[in-house]
mmCIF file as Biopython writes it, N, C-alpha, C and O atoms, coordinates in Angstrom:
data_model
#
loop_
_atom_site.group_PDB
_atom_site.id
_atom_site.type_symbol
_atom_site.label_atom_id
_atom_site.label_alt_id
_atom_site.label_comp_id
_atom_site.label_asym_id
_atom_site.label_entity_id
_atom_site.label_seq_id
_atom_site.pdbx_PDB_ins_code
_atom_site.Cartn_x
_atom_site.Cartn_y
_atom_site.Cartn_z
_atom_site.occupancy
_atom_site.B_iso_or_equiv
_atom_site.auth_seq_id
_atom_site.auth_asym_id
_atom_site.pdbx_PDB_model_num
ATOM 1   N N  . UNK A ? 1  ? 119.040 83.884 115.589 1.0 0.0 1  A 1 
ATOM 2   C CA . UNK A ? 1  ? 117.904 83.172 115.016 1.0 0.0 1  A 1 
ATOM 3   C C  . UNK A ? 1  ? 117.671 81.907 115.830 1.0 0.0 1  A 1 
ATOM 4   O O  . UNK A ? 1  ? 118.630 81.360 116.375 1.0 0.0 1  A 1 
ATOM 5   N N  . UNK A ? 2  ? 116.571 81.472 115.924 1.0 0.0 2  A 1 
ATOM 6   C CA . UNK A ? 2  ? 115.920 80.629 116.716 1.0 0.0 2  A 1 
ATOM 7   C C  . UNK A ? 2  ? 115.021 79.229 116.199 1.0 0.0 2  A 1 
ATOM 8   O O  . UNK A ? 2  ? 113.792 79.270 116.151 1.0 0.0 2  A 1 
ATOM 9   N N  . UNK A ? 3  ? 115.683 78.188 115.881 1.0 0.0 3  A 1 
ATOM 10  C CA . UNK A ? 3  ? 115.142 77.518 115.412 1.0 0.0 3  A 1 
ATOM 11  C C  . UNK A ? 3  ? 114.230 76.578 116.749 1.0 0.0 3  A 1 
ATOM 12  O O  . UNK A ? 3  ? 114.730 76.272 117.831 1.0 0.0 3  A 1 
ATOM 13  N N  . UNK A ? 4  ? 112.751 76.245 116.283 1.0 0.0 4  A 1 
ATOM 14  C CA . UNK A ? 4  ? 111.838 75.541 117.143 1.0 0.0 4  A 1 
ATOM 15  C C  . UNK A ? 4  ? 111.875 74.350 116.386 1.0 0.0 4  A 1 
ATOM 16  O O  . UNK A ? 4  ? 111.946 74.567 115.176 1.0 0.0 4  A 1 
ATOM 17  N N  . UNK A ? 5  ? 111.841 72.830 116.804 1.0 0.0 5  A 1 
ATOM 18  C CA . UNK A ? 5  ? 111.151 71.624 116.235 1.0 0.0 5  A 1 
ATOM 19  C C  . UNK A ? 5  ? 109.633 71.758 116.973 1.0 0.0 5  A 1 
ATOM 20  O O  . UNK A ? 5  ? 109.532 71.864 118.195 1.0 0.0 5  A 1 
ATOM 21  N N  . UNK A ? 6  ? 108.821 71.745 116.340 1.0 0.0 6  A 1 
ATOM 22  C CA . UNK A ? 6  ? 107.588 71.112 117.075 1.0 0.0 6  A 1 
ATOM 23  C C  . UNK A ? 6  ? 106.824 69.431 116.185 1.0 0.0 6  A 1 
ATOM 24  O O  . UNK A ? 6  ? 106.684 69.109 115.005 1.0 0.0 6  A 1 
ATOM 25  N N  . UNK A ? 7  ? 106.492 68.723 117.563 1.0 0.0 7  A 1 
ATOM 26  C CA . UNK A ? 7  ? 106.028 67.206 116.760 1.0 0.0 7  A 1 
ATOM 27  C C  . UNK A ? 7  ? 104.607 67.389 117.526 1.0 0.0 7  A 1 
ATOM 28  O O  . UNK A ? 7  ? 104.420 67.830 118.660 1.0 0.0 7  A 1 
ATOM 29  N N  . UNK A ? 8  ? 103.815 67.000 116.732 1.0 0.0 8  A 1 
ATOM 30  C CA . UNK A ? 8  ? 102.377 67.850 117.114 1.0 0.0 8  A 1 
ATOM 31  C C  . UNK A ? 8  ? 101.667 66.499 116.536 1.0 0.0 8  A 1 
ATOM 32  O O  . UNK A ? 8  ? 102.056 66.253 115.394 1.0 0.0 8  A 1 
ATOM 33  N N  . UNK A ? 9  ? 100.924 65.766 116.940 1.0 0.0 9  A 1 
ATOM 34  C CA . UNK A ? 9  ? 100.067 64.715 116.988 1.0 0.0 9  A 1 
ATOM 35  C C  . UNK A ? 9  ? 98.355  64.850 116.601 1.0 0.0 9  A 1 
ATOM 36  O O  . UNK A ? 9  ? 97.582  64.037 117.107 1.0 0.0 9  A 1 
ATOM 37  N N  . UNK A ? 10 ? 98.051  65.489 116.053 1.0 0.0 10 A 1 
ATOM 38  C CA . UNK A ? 10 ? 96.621  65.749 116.801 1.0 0.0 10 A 1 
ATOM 39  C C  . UNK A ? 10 ? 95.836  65.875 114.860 1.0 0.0 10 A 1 
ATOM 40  O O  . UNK A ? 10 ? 96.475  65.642 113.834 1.0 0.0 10 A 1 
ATOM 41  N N  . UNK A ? 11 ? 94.388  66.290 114.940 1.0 0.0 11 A 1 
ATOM 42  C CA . UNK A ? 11 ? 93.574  66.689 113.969 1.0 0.0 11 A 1 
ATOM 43  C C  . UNK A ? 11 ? 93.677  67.014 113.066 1.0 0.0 11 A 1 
ATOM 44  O O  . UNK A ? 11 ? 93.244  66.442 112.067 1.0 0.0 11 A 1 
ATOM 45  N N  . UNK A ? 12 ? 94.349  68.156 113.091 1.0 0.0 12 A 1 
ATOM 46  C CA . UNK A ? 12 ? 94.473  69.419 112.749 1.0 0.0 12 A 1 
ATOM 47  C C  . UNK A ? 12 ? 95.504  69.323 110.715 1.0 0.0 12 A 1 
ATOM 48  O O  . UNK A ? 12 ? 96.706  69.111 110.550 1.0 0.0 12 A 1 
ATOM 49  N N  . UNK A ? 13 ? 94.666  69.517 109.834 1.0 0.0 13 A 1 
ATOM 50  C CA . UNK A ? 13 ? 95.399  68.751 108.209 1.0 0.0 13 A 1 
ATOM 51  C C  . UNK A ? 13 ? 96.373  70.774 108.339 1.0 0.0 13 A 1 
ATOM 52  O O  . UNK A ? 13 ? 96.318  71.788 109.035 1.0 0.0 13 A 1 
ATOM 53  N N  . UNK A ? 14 ? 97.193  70.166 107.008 1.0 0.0 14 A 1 
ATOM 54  C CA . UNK A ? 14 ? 97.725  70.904 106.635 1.0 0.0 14 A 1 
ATOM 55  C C  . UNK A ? 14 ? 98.100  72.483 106.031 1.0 0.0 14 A 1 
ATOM 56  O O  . UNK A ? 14 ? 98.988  73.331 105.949 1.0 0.0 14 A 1 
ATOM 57  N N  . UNK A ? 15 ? 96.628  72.146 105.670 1.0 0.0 15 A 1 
ATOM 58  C CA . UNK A ? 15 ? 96.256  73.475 105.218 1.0 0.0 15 A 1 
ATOM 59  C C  . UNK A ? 15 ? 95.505  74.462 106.191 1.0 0.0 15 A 1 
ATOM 60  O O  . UNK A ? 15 ? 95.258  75.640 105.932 1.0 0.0 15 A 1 
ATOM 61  N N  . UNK A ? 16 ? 95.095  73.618 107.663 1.0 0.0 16 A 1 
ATOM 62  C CA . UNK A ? 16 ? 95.242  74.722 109.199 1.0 0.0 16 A 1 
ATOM 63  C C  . UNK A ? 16 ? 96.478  75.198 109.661 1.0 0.0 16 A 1 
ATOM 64  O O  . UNK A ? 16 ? 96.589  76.394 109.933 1.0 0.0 16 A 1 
ATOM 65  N N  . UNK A ? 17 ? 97.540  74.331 109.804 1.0 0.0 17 A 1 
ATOM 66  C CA . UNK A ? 17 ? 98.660  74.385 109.918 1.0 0.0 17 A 1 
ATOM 67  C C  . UNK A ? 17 ? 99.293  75.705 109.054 1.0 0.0 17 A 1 
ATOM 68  O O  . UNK A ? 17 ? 100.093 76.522 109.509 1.0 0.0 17 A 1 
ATOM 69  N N  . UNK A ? 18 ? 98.808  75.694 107.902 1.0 0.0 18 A 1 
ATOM 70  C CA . UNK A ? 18 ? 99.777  76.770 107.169 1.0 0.0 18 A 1 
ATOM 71  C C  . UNK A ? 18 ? 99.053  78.168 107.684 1.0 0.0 18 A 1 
ATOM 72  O O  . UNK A ? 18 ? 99.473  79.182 108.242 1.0 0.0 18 A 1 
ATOM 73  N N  . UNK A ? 19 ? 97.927  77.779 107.282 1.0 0.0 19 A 1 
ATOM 74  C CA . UNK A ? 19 ? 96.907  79.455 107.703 1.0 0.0 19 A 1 
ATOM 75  C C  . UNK A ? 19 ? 97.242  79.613 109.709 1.0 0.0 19 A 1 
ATOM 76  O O  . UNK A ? 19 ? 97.248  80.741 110.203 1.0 0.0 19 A 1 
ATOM 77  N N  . UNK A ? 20 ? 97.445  78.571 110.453 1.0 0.0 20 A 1 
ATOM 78  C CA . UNK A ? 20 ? 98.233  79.284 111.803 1.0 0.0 20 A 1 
ATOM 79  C C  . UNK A ? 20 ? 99.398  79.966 111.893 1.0 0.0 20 A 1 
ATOM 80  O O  . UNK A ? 20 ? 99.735  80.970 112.520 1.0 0.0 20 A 1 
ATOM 81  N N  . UNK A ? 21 ? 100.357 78.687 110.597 1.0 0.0 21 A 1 
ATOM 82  C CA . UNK A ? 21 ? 101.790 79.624 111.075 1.0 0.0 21 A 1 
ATOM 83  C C  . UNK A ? 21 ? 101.654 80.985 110.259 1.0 0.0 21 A 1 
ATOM 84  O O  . UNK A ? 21 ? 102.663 81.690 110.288 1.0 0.0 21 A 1 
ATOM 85  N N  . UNK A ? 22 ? 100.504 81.494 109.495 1.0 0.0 22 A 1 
ATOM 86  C CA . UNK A ? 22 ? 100.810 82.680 108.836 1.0 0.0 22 A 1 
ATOM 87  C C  . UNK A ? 22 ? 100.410 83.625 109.495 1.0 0.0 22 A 1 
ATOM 88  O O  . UNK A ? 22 ? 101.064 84.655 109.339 1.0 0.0 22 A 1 
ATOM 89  N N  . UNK A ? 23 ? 99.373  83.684 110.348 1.0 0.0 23 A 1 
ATOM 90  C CA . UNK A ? 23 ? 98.673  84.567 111.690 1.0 0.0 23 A 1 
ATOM 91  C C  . UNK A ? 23 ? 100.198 84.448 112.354 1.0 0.0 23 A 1 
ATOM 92  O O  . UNK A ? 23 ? 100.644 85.387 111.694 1.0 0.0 23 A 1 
ATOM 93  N N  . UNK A ? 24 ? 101.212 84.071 113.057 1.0 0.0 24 A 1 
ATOM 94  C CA . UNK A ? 24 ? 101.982 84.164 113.837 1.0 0.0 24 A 1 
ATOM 95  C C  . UNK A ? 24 ? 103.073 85.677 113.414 1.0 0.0 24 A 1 
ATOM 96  O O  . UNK A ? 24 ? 104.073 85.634 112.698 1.0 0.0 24 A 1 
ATOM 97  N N  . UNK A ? 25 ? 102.712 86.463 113.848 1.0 0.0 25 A 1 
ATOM 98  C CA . UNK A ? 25 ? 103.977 87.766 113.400 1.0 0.0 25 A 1 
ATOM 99  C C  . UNK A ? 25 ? 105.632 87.072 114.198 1.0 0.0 25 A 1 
ATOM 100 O O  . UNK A ? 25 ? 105.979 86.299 115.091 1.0 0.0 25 A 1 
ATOM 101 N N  . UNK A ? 26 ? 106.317 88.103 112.998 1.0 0.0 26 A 1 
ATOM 102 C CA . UNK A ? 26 ? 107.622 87.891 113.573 1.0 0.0 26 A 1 
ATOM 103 C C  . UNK A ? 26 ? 107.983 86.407 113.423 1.0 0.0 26 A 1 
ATOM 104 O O  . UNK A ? 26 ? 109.010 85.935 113.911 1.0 0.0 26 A 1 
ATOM 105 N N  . UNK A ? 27 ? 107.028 85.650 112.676 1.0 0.0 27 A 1 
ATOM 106 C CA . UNK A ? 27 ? 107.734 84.257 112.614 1.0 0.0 27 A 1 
ATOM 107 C C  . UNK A ? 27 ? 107.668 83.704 111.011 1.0 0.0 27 A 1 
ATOM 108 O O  . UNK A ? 27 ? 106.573 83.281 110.640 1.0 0.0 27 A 1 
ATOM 109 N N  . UNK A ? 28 ? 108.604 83.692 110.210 1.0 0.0 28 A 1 
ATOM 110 C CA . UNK A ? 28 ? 108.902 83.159 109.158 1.0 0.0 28 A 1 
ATOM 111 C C  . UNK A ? 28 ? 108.771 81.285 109.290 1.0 0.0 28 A 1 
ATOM 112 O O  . UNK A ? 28 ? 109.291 80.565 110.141 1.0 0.0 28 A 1 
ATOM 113 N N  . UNK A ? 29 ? 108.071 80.972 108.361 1.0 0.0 29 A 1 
ATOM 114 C CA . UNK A ? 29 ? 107.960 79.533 107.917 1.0 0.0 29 A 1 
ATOM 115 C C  . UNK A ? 29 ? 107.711 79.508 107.120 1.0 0.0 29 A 1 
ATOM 116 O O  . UNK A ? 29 ? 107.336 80.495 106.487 1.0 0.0 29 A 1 
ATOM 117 N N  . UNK A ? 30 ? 107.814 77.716 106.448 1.0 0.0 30 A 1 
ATOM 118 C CA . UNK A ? 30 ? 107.904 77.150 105.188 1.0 0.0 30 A 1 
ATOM 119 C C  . UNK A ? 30 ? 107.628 75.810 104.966 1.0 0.0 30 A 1 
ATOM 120 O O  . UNK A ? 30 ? 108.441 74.929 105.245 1.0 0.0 30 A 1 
ATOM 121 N N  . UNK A ? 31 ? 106.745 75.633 104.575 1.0 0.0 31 A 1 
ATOM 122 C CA . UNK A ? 31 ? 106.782 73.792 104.735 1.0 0.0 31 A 1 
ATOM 123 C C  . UNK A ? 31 ? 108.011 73.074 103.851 1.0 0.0 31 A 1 
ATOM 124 O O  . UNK A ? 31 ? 107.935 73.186 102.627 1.0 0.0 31 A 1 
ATOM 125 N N  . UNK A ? 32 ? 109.358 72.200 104.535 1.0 0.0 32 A 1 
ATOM 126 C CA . UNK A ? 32 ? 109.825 71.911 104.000 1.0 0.0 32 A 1 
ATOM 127 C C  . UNK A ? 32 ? 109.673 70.554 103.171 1.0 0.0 32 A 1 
ATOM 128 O O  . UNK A ? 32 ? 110.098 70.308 102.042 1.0 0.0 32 A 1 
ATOM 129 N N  . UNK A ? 33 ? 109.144 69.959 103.810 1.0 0.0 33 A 1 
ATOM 130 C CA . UNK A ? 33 ? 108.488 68.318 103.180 1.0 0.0 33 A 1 
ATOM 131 C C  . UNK A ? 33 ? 106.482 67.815 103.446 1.0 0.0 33 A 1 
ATOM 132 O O  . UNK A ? 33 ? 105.515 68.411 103.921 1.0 0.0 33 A 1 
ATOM 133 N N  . UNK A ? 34 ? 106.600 67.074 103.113 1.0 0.0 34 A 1 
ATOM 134 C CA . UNK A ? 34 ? 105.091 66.407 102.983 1.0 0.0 34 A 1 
ATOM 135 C C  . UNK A ? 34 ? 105.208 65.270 102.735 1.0 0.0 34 A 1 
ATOM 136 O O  . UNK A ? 34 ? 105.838 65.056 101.699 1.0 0.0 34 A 1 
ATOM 137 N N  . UNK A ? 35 ? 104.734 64.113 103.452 1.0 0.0 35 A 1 
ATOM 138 C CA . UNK A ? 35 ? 104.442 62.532 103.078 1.0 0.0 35 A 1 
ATOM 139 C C  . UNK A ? 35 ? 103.169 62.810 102.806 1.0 0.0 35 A 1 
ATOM 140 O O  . UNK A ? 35 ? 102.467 63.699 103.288 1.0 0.0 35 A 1 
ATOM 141 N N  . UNK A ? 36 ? 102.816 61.719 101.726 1.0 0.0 36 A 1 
ATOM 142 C CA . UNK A ? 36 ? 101.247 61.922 101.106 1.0 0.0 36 A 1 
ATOM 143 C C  . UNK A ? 36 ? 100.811 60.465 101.423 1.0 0.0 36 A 1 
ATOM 144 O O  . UNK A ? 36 ? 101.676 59.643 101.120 1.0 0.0 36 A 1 
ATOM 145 N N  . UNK A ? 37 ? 99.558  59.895 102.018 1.0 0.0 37 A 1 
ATOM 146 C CA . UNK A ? 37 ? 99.138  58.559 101.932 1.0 0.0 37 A 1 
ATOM 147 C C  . UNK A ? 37 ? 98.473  57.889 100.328 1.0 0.0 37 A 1 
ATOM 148 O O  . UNK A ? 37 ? 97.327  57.481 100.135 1.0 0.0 37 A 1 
ATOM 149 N N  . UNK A ? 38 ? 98.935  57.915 99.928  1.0 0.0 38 A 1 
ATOM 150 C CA . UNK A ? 38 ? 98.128  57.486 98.064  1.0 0.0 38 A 1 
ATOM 151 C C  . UNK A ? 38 ? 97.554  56.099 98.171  1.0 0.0 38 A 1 
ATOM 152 O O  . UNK A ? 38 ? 96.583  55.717 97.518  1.0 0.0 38 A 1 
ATOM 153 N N  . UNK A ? 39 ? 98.151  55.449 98.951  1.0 0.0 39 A 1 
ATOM 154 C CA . UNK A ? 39 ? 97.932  53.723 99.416  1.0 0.0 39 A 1 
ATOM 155 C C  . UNK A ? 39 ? 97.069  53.314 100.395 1.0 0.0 39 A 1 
ATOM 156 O O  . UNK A ? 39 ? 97.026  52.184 100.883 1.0 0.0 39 A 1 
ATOM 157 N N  . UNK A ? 40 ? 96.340  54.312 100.692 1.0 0.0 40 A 1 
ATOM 158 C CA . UNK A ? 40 ? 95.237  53.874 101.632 1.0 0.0 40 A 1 
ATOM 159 C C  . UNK A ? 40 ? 93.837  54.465 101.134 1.0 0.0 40 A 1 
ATOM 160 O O  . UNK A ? 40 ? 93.841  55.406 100.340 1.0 0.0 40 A 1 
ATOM 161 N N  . UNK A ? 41 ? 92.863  54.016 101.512 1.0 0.0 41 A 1 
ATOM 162 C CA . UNK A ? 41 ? 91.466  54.344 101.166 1.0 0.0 41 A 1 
ATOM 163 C C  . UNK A ? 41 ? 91.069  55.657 102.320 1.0 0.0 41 A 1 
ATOM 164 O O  . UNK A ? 41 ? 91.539  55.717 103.456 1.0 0.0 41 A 1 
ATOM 165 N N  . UNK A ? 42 ? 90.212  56.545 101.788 1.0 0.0 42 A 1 
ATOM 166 C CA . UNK A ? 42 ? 90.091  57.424 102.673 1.0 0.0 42 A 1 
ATOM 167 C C  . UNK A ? 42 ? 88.476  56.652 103.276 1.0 0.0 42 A 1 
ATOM 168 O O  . UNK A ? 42 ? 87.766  55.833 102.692 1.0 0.0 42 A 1 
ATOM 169 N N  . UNK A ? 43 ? 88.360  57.060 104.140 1.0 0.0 43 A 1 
ATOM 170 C CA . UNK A ? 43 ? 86.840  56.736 104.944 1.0 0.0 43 A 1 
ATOM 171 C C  . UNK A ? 43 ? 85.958  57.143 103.857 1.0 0.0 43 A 1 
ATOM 172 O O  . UNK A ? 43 ? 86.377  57.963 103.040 1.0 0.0 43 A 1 
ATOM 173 N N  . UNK A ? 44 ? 84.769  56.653 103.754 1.0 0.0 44 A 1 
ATOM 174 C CA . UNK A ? 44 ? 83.472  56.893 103.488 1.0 0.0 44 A 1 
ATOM 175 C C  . UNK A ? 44 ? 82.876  58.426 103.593 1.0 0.0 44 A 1 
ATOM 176 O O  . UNK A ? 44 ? 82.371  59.151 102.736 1.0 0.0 44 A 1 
ATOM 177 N N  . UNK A ? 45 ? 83.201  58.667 105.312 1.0 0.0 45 A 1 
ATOM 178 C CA . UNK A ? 45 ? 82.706  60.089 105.984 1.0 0.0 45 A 1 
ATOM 179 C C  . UNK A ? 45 ? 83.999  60.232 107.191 1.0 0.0 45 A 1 
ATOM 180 O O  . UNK A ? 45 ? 84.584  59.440 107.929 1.0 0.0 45 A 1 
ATOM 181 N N  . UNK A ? 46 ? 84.067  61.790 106.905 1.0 0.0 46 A 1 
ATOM 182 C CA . UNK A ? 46 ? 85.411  62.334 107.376 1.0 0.0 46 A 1 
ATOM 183 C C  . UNK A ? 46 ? 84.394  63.080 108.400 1.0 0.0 46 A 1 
ATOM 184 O O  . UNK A ? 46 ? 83.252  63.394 108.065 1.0 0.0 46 A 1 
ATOM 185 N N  . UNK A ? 47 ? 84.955  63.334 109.722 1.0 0.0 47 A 1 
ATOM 186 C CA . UNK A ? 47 ? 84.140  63.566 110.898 1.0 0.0 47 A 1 
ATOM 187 C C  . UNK A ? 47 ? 84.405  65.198 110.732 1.0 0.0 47 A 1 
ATOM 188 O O  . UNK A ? 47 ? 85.370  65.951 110.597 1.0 0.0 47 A 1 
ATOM 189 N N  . UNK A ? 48 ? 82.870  65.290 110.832 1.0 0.0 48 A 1 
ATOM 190 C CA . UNK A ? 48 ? 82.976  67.222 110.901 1.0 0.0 48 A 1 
ATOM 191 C C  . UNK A ? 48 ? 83.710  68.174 111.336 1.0 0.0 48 A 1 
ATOM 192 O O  . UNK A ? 48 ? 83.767  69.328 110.911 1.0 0.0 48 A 1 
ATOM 193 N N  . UNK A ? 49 ? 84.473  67.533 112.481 1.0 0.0 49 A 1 
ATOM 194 C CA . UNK A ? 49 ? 85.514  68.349 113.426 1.0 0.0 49 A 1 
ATOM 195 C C  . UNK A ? 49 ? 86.919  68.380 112.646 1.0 0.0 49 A 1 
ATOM 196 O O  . UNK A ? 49 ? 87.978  68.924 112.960 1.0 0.0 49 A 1 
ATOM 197 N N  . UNK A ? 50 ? 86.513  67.487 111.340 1.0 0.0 50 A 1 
ATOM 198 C CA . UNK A ? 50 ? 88.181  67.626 110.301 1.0 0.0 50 A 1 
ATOM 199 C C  . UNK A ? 50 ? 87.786  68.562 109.940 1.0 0.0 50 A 1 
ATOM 200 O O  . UNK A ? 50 ? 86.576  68.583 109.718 1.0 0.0 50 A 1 
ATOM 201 N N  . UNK A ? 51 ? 88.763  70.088 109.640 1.0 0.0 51 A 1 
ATOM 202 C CA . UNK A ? 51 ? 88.750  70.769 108.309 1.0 0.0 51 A 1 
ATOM 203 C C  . UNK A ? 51 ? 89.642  70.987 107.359 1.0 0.0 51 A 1 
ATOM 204 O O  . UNK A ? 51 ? 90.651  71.615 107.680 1.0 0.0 51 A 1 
ATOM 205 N N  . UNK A ? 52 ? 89.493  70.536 106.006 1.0 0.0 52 A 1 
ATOM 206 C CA . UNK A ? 52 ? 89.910  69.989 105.121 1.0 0.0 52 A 1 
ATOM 207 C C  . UNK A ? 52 ? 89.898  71.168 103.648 1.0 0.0 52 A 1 
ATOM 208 O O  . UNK A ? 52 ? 88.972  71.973 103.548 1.0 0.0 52 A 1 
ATOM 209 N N  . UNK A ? 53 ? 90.897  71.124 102.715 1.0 0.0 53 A 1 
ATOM 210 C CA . UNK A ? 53 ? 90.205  71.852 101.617 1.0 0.0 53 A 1 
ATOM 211 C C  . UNK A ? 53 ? 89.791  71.275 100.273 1.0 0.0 53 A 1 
ATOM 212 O O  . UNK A ? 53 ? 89.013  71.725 99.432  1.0 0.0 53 A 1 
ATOM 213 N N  . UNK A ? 54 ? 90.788  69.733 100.300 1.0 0.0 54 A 1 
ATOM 214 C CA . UNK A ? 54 ? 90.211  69.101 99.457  1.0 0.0 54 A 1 
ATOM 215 C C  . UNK A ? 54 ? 91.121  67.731 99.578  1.0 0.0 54 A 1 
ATOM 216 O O  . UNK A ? 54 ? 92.069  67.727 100.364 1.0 0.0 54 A 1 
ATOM 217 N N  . UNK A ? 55 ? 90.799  66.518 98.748  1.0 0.0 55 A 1 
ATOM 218 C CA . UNK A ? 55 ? 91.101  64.885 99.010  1.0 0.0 55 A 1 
ATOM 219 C C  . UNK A ? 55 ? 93.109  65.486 99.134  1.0 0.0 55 A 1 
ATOM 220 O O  . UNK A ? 55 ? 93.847  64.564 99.481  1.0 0.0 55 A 1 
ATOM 221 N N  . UNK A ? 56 ? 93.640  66.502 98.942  1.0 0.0 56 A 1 
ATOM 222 C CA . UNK A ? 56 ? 95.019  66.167 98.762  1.0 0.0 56 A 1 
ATOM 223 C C  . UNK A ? 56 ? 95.673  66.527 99.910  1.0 0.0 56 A 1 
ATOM 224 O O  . UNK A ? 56 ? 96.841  66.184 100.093 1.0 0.0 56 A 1 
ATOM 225 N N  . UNK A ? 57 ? 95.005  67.233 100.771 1.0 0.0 57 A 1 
ATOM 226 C CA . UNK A ? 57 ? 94.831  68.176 102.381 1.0 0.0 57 A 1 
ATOM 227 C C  . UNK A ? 57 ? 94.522  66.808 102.963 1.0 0.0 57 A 1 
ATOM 228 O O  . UNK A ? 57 ? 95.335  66.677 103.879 1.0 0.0 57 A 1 
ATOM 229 N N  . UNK A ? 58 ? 93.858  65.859 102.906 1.0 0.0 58 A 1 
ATOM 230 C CA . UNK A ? 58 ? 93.308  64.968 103.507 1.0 0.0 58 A 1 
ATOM 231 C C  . UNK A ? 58 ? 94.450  63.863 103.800 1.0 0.0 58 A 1 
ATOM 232 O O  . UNK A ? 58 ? 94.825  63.351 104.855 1.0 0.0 58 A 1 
ATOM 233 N N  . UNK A ? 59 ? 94.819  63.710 102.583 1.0 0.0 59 A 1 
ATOM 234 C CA . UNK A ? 59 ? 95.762  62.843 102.447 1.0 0.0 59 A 1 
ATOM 235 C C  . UNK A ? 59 ? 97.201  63.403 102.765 1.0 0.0 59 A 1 
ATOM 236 O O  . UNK A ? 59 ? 97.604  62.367 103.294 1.0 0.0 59 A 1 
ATOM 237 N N  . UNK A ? 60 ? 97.780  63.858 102.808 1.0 0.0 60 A 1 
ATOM 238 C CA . UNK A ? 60 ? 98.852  64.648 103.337 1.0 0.0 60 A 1 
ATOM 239 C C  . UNK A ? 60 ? 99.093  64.129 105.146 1.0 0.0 60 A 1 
ATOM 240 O O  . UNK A ? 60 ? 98.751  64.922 106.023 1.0 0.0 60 A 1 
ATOM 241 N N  . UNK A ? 61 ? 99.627  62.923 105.477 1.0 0.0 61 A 1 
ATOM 242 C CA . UNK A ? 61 ? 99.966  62.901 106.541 1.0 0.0 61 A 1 
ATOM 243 C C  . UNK A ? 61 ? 101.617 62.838 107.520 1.0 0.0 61 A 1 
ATOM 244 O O  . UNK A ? 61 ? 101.994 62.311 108.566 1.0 0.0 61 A 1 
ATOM 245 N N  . UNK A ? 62 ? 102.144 63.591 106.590 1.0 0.0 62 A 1 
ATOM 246 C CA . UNK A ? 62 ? 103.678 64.327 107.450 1.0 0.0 62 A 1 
ATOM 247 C C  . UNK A ? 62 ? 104.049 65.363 107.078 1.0 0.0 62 A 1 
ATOM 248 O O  . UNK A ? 62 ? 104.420 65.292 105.906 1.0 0.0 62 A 1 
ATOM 249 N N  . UNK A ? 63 ? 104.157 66.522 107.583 1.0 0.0 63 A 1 
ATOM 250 C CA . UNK A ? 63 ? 104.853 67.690 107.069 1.0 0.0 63 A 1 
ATOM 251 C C  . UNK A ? 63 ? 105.916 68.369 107.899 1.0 0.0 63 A 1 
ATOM 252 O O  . UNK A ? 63 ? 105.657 68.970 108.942 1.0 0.0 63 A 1 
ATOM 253 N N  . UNK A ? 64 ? 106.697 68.290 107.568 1.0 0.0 64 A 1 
ATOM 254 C CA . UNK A ? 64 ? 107.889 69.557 108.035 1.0 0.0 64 A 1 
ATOM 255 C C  . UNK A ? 64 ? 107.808 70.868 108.093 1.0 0.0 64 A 1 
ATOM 256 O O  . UNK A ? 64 ? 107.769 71.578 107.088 1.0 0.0 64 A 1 
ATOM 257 N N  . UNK A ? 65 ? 107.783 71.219 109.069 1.0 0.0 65 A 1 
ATOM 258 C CA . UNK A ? 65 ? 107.982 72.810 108.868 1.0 0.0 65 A 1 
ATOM 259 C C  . UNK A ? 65 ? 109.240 73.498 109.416 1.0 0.0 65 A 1 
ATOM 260 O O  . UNK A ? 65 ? 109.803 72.932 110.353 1.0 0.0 65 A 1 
ATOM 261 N N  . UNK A ? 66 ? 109.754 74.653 108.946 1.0 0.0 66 A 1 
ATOM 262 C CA . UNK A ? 66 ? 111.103 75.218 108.894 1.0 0.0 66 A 1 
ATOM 263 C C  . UNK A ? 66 ? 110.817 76.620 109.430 1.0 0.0 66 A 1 
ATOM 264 O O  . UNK A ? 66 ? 111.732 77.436 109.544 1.0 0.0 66 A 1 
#
């Protein structure tokens, strides 16, 4: 068995993240953690190139995956 870390910087919320690693055959994952931002204001307007499914996807900025 083969464990990968990946630290990935970029756009892309959580709920893309899950629907990629599930397209991947032969590869089991799991999100093991999530930091949530609750303490910050979200923008006004979230730039079209976010895709999002709702304010809790938005806010969700650390996740682990296993």
């Amino acid at each position: 068995m083969a464990i990968i870390k990946i630290i990935i910087c970029d756009r892309i919320r959580r709920s893309q993240r899950k629907q990629i690693f599930s397209h991947l055959k032969h590869l089991n994952s799991k999100i093991v953690f999530e930091r949530s931002r609750q303490d910050a204001e979200l923008p006004e307007k979230i730039d079209s190139s976010i895709q999002y499914t709702d304010e809790e996807d938005l806010r969700i900025s650390h996740i682990g995956i296993f």
